[in-house]
TORGU-346739 format. One line per 4 residues: their letters; for each residue x, y, z of C-alpha. Coordinates in Angstrom, 3 decimals, padded with zeros to 6 digits, always signed. Example, Ala and Ser with C-alpha at 12.3 -4.5 7.8 and 13.67 -1.06 7.14 Angstrom:
2
AS	+012.300 -004.500 +007.800 | +013.670 -001.060 +007.140
END
This chain:
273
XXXX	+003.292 +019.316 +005.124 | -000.441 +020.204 +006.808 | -003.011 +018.843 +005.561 | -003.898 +022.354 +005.298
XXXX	-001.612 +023.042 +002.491 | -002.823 +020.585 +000.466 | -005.715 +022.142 -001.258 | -008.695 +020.602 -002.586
XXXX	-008.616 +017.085 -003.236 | -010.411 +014.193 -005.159 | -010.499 +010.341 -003.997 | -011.028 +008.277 -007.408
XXXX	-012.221 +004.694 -005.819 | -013.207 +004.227 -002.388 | -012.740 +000.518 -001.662 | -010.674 -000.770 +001.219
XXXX	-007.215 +000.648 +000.032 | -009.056 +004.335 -000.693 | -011.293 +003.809 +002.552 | -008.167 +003.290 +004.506
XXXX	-006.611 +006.208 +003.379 | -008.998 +008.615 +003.325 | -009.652 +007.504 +006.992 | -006.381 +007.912 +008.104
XXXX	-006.181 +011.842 +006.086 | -009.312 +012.587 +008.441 | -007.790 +011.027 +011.317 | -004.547 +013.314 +011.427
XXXX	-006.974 +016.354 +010.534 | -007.449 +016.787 +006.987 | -010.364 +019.135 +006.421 | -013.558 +017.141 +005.004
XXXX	-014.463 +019.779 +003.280 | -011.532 +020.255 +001.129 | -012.046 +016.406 +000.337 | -014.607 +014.919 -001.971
XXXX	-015.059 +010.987 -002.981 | -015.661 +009.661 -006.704 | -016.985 +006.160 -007.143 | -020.017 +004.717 -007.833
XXXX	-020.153 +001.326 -005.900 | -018.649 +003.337 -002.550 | -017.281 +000.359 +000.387 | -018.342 +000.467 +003.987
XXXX	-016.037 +002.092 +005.535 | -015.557 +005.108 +002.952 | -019.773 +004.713 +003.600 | -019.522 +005.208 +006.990
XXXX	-016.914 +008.251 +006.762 | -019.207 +010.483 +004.291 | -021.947 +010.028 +007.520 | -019.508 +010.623 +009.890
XXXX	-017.551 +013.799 +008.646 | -020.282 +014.769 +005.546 | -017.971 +014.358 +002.847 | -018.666 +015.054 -000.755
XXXX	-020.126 +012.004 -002.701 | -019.972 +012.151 -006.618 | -020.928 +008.925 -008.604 | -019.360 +010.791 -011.576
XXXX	-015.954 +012.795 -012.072 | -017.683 +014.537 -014.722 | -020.017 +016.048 -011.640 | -017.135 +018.156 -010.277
XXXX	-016.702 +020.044 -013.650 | -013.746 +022.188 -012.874 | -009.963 +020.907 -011.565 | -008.607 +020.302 -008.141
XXXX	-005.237 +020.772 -006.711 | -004.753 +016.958 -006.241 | -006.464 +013.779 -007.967 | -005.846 +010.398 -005.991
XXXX	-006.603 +007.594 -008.490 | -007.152 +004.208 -006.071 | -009.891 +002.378 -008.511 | -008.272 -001.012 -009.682
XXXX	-005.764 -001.708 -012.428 | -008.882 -003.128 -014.617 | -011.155 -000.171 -014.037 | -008.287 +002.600 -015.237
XXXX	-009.431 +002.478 -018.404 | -012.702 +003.452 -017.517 | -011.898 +005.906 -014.545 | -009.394 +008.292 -016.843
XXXX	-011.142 +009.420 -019.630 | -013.570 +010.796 -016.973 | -010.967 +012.623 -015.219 | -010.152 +014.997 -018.013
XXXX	-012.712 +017.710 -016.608 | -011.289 +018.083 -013.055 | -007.118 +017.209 -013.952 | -005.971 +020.799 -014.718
XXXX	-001.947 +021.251 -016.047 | -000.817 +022.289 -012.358 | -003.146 +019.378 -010.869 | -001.435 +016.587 -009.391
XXXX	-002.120 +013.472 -010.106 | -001.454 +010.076 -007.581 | -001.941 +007.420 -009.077 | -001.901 +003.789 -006.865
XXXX	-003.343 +001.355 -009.189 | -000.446 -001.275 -009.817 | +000.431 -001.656 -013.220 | -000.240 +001.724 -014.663
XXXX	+002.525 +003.372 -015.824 | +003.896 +006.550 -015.224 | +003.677 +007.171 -019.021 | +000.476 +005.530 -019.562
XXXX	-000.969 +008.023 -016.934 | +000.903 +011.355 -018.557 | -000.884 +009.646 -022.036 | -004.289 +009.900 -020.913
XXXX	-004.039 +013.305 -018.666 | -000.871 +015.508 -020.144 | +002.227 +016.016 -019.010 | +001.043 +017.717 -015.531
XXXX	+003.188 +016.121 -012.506 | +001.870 +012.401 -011.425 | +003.489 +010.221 -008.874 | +002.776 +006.824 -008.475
XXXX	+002.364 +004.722 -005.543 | +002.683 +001.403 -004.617 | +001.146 +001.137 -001.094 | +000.019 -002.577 +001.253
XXXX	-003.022 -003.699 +002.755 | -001.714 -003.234 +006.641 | -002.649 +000.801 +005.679 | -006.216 -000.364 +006.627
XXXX	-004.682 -000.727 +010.464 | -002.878 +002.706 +009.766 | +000.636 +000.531 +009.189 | +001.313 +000.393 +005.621
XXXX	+004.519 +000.930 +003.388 | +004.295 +002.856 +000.273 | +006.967 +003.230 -002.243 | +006.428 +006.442 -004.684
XXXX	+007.703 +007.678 -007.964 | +007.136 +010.798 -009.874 | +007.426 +011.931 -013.680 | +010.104 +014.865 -014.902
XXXX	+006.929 +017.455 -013.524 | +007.165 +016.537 -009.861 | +008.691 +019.211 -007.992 | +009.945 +018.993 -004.113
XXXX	+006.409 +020.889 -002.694 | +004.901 +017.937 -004.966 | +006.538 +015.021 -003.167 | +006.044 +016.802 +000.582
XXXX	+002.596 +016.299 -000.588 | +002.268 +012.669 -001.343 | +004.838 +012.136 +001.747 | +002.015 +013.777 +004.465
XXXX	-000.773 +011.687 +002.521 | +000.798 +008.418 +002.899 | +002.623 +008.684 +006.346 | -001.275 +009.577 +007.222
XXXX	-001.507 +005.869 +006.964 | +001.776 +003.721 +007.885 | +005.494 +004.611 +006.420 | +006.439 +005.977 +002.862
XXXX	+009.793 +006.141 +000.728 | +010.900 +007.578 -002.796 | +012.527 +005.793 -005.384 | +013.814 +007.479 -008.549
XXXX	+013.917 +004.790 -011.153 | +010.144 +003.179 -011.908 | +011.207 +000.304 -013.324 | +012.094 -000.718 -009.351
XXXX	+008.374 -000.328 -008.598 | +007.960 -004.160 -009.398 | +010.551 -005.040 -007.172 | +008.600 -002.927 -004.861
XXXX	+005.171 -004.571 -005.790 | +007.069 -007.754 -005.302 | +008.928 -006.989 -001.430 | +006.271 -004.874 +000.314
XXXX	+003.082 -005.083 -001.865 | +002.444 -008.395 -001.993 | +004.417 -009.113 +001.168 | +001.699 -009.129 +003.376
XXXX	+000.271 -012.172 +001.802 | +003.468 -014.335 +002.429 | +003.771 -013.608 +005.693 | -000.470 -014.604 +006.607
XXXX	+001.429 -017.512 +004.551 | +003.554 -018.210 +007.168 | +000.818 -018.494 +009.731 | -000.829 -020.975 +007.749
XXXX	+002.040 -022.464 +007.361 | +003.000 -022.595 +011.533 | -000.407 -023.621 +012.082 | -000.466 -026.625 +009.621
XXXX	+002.813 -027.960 +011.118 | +001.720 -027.589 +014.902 | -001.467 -029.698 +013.775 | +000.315 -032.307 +012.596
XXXX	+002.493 -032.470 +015.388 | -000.480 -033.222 +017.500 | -002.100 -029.586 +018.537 | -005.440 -028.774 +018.010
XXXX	-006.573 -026.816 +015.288 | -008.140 -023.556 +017.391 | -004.546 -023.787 +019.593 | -002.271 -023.929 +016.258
XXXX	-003.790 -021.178 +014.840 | -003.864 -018.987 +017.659 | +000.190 -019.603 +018.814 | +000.868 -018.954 +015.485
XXXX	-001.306 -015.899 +014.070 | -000.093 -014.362 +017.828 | +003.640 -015.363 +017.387 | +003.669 -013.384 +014.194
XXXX	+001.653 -010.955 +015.447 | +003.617 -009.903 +018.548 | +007.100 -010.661 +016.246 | +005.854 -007.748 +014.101
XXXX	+005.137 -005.494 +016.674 | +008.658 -006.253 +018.571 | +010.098 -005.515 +015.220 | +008.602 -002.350 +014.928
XXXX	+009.026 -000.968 +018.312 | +012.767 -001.423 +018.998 | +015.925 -000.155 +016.623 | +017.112 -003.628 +016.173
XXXX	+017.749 -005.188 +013.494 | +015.891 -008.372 +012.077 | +019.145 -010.729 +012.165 | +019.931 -009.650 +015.611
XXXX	+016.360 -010.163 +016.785 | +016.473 -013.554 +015.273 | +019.930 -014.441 +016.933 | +018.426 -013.204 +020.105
XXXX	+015.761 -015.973 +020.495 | +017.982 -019.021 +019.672 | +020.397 -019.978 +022.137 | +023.003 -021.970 +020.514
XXXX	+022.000 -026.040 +020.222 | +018.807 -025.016 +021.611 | +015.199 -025.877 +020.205 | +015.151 -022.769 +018.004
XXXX	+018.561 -023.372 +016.308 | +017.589 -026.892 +015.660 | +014.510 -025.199 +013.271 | +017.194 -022.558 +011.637
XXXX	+019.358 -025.125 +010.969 | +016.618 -026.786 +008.544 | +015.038 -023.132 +007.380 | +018.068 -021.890 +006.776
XXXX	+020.231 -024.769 +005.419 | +020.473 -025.935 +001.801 | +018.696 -023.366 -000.801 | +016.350 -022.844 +002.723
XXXX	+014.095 -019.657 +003.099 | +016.094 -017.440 +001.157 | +016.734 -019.420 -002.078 | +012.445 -020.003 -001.885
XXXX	+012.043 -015.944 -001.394 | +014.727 -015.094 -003.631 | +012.520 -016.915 -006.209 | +008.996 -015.477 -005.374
XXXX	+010.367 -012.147 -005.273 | +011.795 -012.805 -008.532 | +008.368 -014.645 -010.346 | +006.110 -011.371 -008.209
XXXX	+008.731 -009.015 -010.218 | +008.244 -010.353 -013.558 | +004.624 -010.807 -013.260 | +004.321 -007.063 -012.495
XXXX	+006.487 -005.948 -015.297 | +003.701 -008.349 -017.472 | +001.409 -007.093 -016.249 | +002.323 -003.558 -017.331
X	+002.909 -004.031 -020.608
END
């Protein structure tokens, strides 16, 4: 859907994750005016962005005083509390609502702002590079034009996919939203080993923040599949099979991930009461 289509829209928080999008909505062409920002301690880059295409700056939701087509909430799971009461002025019943704050259901949201339609996201840090993943779901009042909507906002900044069943959005927290931290994880983990194996520190780090660097962006540029990328570099009883053979043997990578995944889903469902 154009950005065009969209209507007028508000930006509740604009730290990184809320920067990053509205950056990437102005970079494919949304119109600044049609966009204004709502936080009071605004980040640098959301900063820069109300210099650079002059858009609206309210410290206050209760500034705007009458509804928008679409309300992005992107404050943090701690400050909801605080953020929705506020949004009662400017959430009208045909307003929707996006709501990307982990943790907050899709029933806590209808409590505090009606039964209008509200989708709720679970996006990743890489959106800040324009490469993120977002998972959404949306309550009984999300219609198709509703979810072509959300789908233009968040392929503005990396890749997007629907789920029906919110009670999968902690699996999702668990995979893709806190993925990114297992795999800078990884590079740690690369580095620490080539150190002890005698490299120096500034070396280690670099072969192994560029391995998975250039891994990701092989993976992402051809059709292949992971498992056929991985059987692709290791030539059998070579160097690379001899690693596998320990990652991969006994309970190995996957019995550790199966695990984490596991622990990241249960903390999220904690977490959300």
């Amino acid at each position: 859907m154009p950005f065009s289509d969209i209507g007028s829209l508000v930006l509740v928080g604009a730290g990184k994750m809320g920067g990053a999008m509205l950056h990437g909505w102005l970079k494919k062409g949304m119109n600044p005016k049609t966009v204004a920002i709502v936080d009071p301690h605004i980040g640098s880059e959301a900063f820069s962005m109300l210099i650079e295409y002059s858009v609206t700056h309210y410290k206050d939701a209760a500034d705007i005083g009458a509804p928008v087509d679409v309300v992005v909430l992107a404050v943090k799971p701690q400050q909801m509390g605080e953020a929705l009461p506020a949004l009662r002025r400017v959430v009208g019943p045909t307003t929707l609502v996006v709501s990307i704050a982990a943790g907050t259901t899709l029933a806590n949201l209808s409590a505090a702002l009606g039964d209008g339609p509200i989708i709720r996201v679970m996006p990743n840090t890489p959106a800040q590079v324009g490469q993120g993943m977002a998972v959404a779901v949306g309550n009984a009042a999300v219609t198709e034009a509703h979810r072509r909507i959300v789908t233009s906002l968040l392929n503005a900044v990396g890749k997007s996919a629907w789920i029906n069943d919110e009670a999968l959005i902690d699996v999702v927290t668990a995979l893709s939203g806190g993925g990114p931290a297992y795999v800078f994880l990884l590079v740690e983990a690369l580095a620490a080993a080539g150190e002890k194996a005698g490299l120096q520190p500034d070396l280690a780090m670099l072969l192994a923040r560029q391995t998975i660097v250039g891994a990701g962006a092989l993976l992402g540029s051809v059709p292949t599949d992971a498992a056929t990328l991985r059987k692709n570099v290791t030539s059998p009883g070579g160097t690379t099979a001899a690693a596998l053979g320990v990652l991969m043997g006994g309970q190995g990578w996957q019995g550790l991930i199966d695990e984490a995944i596991a622990a990241a889903t249960r903390r999220s469902r904690e977490l959300a009461g």
